[in-house]
Residue frames relative to the residue before (quaternion, step in Angstrom):
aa qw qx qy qz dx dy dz
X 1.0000 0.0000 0.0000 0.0000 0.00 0.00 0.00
X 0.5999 -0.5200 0.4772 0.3769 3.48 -1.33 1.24
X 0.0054 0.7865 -0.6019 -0.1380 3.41 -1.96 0.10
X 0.2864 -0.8165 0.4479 0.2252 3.67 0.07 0.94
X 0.0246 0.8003 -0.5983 0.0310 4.04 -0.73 0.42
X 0.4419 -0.7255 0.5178 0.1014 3.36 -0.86 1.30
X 0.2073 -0.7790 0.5908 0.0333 3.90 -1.01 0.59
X 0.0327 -0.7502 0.5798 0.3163 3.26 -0.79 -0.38
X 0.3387 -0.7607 0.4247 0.3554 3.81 -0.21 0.75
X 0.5541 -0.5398 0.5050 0.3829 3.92 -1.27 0.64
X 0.8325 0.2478 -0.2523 0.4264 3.40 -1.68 0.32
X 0.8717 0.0590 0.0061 0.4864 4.09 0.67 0.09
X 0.3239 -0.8401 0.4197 0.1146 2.84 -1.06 1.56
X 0.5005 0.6526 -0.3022 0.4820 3.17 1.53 -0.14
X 0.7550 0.3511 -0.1862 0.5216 4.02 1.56 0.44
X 0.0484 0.8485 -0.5236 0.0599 3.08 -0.21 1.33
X 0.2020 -0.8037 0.5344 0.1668 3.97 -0.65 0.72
X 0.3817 -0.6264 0.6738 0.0886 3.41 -1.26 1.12
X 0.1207 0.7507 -0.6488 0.0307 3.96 -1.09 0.55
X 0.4887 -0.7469 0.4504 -0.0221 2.78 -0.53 1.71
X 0.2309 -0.8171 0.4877 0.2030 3.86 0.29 0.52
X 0.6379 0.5607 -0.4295 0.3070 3.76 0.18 0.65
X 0.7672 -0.5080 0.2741 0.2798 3.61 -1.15 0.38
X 0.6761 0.5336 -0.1893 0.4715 3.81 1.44 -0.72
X 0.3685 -0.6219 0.5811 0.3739 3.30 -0.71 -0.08
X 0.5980 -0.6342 0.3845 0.3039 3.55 -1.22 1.17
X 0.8133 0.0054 0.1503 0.5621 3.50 1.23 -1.20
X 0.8473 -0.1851 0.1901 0.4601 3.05 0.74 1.60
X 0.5616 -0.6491 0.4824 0.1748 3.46 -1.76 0.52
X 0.6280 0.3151 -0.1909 0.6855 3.33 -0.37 1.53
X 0.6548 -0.5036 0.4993 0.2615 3.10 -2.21 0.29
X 0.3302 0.6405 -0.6861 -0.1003 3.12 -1.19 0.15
X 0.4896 -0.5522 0.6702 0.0790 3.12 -2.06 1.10
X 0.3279 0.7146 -0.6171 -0.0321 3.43 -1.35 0.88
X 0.4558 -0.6964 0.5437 0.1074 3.43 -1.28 1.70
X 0.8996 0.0976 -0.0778 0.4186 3.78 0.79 -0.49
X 0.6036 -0.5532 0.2712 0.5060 3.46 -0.85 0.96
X 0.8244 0.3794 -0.2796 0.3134 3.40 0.06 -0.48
X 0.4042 0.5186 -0.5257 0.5397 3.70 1.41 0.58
X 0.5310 0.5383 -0.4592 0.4663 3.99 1.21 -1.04
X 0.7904 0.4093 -0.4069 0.2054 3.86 -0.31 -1.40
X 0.6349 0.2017 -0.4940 0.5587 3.26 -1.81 1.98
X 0.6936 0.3678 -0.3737 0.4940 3.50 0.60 -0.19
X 0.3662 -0.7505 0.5223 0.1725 3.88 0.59 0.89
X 0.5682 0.4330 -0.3290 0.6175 4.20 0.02 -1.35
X 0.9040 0.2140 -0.2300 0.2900 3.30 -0.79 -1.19
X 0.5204 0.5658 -0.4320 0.4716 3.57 1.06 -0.15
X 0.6132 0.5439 -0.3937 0.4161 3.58 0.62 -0.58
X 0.7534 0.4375 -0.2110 0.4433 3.05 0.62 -1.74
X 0.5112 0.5376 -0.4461 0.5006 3.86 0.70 -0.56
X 0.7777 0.4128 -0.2458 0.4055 3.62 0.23 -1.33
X 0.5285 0.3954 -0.5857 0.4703 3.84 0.93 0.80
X 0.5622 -0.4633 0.5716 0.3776 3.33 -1.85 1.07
X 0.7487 0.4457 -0.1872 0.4536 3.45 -1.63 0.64
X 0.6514 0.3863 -0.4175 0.5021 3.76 0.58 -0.59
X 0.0688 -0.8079 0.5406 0.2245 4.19 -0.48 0.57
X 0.7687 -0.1101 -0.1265 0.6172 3.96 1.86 0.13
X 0.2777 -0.7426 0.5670 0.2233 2.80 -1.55 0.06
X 0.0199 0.7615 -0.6145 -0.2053 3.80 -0.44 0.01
X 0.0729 -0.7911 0.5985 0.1031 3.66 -1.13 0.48
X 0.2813 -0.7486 0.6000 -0.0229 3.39 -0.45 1.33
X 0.8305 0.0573 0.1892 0.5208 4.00 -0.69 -0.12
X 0.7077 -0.2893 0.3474 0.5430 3.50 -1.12 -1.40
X 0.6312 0.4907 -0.2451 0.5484 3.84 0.90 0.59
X 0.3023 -0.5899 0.7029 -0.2581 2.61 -1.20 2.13
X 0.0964 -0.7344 0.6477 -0.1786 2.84 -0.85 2.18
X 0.0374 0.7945 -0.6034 -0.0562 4.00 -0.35 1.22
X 0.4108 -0.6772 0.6061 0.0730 3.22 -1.31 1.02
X 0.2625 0.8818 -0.3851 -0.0727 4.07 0.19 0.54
X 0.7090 -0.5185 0.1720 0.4460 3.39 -1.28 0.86
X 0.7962 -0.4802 0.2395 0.2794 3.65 -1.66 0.19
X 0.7276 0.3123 -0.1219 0.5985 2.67 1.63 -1.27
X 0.6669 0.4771 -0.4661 0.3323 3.55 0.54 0.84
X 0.1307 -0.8534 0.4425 0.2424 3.07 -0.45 0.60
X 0.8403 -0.4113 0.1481 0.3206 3.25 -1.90 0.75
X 0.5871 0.5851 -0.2735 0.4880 3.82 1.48 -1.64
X 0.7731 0.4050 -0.3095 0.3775 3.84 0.87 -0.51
X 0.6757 0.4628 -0.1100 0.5631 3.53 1.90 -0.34
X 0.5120 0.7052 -0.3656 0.3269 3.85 0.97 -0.19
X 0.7000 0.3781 -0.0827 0.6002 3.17 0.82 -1.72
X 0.6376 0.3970 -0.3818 0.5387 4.20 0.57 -0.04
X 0.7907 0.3880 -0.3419 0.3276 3.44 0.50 -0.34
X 0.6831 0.4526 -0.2999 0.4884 3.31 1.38 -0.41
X 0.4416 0.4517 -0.4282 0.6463 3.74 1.82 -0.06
X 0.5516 0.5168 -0.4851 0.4397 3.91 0.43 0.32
X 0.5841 0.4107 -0.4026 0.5728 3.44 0.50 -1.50
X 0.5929 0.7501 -0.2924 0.0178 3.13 -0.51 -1.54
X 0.7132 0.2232 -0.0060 0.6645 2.48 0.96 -1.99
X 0.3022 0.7075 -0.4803 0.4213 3.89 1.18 0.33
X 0.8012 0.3334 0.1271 0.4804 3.18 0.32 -2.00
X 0.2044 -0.7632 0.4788 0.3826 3.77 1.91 0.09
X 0.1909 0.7050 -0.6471 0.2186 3.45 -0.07 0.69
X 0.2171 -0.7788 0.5210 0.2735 3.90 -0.95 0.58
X 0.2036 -0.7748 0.5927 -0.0833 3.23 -0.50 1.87
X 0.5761 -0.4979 0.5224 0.3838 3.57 -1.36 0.15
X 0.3809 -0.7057 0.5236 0.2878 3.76 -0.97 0.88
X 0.2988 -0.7231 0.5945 0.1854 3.93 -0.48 0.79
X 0.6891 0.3557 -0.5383 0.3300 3.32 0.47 0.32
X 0.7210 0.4695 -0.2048 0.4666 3.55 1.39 0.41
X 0.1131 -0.8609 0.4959 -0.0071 3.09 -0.68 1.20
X 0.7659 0.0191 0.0618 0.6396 3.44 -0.45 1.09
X 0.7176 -0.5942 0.2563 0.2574 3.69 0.64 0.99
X 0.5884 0.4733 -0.3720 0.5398 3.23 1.98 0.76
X 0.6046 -0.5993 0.4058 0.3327 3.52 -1.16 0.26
X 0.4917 -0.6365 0.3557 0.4760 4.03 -0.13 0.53
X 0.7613 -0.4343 0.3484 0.3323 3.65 -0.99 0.40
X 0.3827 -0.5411 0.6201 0.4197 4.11 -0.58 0.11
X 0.7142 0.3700 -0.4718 0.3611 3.39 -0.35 -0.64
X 0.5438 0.5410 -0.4056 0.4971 4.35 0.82 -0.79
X 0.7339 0.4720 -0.2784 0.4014 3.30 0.25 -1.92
X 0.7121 0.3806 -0.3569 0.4697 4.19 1.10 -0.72
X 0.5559 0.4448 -0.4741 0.5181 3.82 0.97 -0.07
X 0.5104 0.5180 -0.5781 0.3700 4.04 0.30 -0.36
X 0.7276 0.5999 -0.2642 0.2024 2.70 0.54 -2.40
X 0.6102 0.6491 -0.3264 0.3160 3.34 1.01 -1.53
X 0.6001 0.7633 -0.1589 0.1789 3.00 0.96 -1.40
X 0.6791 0.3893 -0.0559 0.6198 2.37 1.18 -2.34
X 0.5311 0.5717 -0.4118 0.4707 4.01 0.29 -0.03
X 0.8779 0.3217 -0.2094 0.2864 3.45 0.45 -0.91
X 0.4403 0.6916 -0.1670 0.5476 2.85 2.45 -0.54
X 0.8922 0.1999 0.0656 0.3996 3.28 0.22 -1.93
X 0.7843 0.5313 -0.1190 0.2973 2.66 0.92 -1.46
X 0.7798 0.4221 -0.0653 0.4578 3.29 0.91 -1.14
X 0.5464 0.5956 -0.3537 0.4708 3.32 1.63 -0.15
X 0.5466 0.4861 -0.3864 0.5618 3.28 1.28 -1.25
X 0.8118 0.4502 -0.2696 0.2563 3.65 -0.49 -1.09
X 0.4446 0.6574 -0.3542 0.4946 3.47 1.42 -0.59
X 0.6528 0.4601 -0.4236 0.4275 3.94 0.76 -1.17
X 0.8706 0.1842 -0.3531 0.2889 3.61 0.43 -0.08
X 0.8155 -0.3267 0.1133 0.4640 3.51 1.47 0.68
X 0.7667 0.4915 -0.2199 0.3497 2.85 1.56 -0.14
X 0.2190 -0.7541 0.6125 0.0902 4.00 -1.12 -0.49
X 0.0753 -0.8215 0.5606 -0.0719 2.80 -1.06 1.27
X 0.3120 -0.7971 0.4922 0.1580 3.51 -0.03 1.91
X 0.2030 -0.5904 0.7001 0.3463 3.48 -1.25 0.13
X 0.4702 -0.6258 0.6176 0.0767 3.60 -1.56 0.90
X 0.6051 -0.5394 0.3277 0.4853 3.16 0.35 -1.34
X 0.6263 -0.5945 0.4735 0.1736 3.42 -1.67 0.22
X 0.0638 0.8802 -0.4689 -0.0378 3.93 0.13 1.09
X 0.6416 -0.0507 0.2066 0.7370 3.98 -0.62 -0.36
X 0.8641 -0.2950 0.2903 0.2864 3.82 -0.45 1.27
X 0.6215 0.3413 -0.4249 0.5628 4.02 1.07 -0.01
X 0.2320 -0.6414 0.7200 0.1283 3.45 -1.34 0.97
X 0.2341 -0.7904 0.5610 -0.0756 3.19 -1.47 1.83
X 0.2863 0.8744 -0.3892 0.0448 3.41 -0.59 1.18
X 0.4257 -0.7938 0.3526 0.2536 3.66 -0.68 -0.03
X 0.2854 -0.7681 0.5266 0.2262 3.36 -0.70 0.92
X 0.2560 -0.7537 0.6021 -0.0629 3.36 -1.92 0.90
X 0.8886 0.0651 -0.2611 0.3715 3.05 -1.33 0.69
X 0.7968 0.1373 -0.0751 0.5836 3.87 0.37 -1.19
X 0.4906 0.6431 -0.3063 0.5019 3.72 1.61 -0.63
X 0.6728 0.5120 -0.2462 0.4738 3.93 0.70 -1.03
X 0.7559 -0.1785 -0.0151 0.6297 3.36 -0.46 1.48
X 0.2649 0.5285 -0.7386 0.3240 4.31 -0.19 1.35
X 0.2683 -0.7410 0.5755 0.2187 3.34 -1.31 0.55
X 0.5970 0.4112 -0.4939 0.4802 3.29 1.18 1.42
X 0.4105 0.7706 -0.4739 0.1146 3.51 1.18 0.43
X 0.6411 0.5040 -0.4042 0.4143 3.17 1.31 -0.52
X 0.4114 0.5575 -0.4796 0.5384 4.25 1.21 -0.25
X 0.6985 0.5411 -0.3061 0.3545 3.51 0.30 -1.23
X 0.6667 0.5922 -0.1612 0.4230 3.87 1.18 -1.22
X 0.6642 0.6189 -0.0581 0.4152 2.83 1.09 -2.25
X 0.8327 0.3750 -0.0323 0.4061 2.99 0.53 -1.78
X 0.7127 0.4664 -0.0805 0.5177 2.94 0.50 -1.85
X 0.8919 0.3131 -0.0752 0.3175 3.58 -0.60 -1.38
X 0.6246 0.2747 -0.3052 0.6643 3.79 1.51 -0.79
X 0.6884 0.3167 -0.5411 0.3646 3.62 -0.41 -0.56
X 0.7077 0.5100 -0.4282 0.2361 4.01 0.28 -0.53
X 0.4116 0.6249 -0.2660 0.6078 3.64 2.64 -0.31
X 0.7730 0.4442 -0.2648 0.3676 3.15 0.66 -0.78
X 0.6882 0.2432 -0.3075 0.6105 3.41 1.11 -0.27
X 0.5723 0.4550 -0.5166 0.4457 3.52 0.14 1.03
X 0.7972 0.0685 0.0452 0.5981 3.52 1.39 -0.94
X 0.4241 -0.8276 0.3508 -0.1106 2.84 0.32 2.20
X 0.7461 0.2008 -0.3140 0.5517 3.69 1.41 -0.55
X 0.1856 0.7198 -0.6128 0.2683 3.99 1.13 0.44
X 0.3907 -0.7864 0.4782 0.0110 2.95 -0.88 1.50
X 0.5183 -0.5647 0.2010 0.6099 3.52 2.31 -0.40
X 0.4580 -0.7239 0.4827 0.1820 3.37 -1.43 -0.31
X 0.2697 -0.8567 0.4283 0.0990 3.08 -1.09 1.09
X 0.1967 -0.8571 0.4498 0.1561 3.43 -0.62 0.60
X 0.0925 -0.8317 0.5406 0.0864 3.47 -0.09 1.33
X 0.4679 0.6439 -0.5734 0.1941 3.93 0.58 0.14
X 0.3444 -0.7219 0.5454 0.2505 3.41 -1.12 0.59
X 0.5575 -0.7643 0.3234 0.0219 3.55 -0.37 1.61
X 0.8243 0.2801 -0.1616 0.4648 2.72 0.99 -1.46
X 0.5868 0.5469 -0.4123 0.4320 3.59 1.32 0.71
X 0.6143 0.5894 -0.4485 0.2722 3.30 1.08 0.45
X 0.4325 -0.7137 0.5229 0.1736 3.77 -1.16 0.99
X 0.8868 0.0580 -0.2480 0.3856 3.61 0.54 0.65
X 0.0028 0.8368 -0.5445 -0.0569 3.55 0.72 1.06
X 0.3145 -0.6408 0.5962 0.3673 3.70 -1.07 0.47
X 0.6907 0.3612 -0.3490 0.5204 3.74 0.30 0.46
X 0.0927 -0.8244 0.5410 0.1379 4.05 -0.28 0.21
């Protein structure tokens, strides 16, 4: 059975390396370096790691996973998500980071992630076709929000939720209880989907 082990690289605190105990390379012969989710997708390891708020690369060399993270995040808020990324990348049984001591992280944590991941990922992607997606707020673990402009009455908003916006919460925050969409749809005047 795989085993996952944390480093801290020399000369910078802003670079920690993950080494995967197993016989394959993670992604292939050689180095490879990726700065954006979408240099990561097919490359499983690095898609995970890319897909934590805060991670700014990843390079994966062999059985090692080198993450490079942003300034203003700090390591205590990214360690335990990134190696429950690999992990569950590489099915590996990993501790669940959205639990601590068998509880689910706080609403108020689970609404700073969220924010994150909205202002980072989320809202950039969705912006390309007019829309925005507000976070609202954070109850018993279900993060509530509304969609806007192209999002408001699209007949892909639920694909867009479902797919797109909870499964990418869900694998960052493992005890999210789900999401709720309180926008009223049928009042919006320019969906980019009809």
């Amino acid at each position: 059975m795989s085993e996952l082990q944390t480093y801290t690289a020399s000369g910078s605190d802003r670079i920690r390396r993950f080494v995967v105990e197993a016989s394959e390379s993670l992604a292939g012969p050689g180095r490879h370096r990726f700065a954006t989710a979408e240099e990561a997708e097919g490359v499983p390891v690095a898609a995970a790691a890319m897909g934590v708020p805060g991670v700014q690369e990843v390079i994966i060399e062999d059985n090692a996973v080198v993450v490079l993270r942003r300034e203003d995040v700090a390591w205590e808020m990214l360690e335990d998500r990134i190696t429950y990324a690999i992990g569950t990348a590489l099915g590996l049984d990993q501790a669940t980071p959205g639990e601590v001591g068998g509880t689910t992280l706080p609403d108020d944590e689970i609404f700073d992630l969220v924010e994150r991941v909205f202002e980072r990922d989320i809202n950039p992607t969705v912006a390309k076709h007019g829309g925005k997606v507000d976070l609202i707020d954070v109850q018993d673990a279900t993060v509530i929000v509304r969609m806007m402009g192209g999002c408001q009455g699209c007949g892909m908003a639920n694909v867009t939720l479902r797919q797109g916006i909870e499964a990418q919460l869900r694998r960052l925050i493992p005890g999210l209880q789900g999401i709720r969409d309180i926008t009223d749809h049928a009042a919006g005047t320019d969906p980019y989907f009809r």
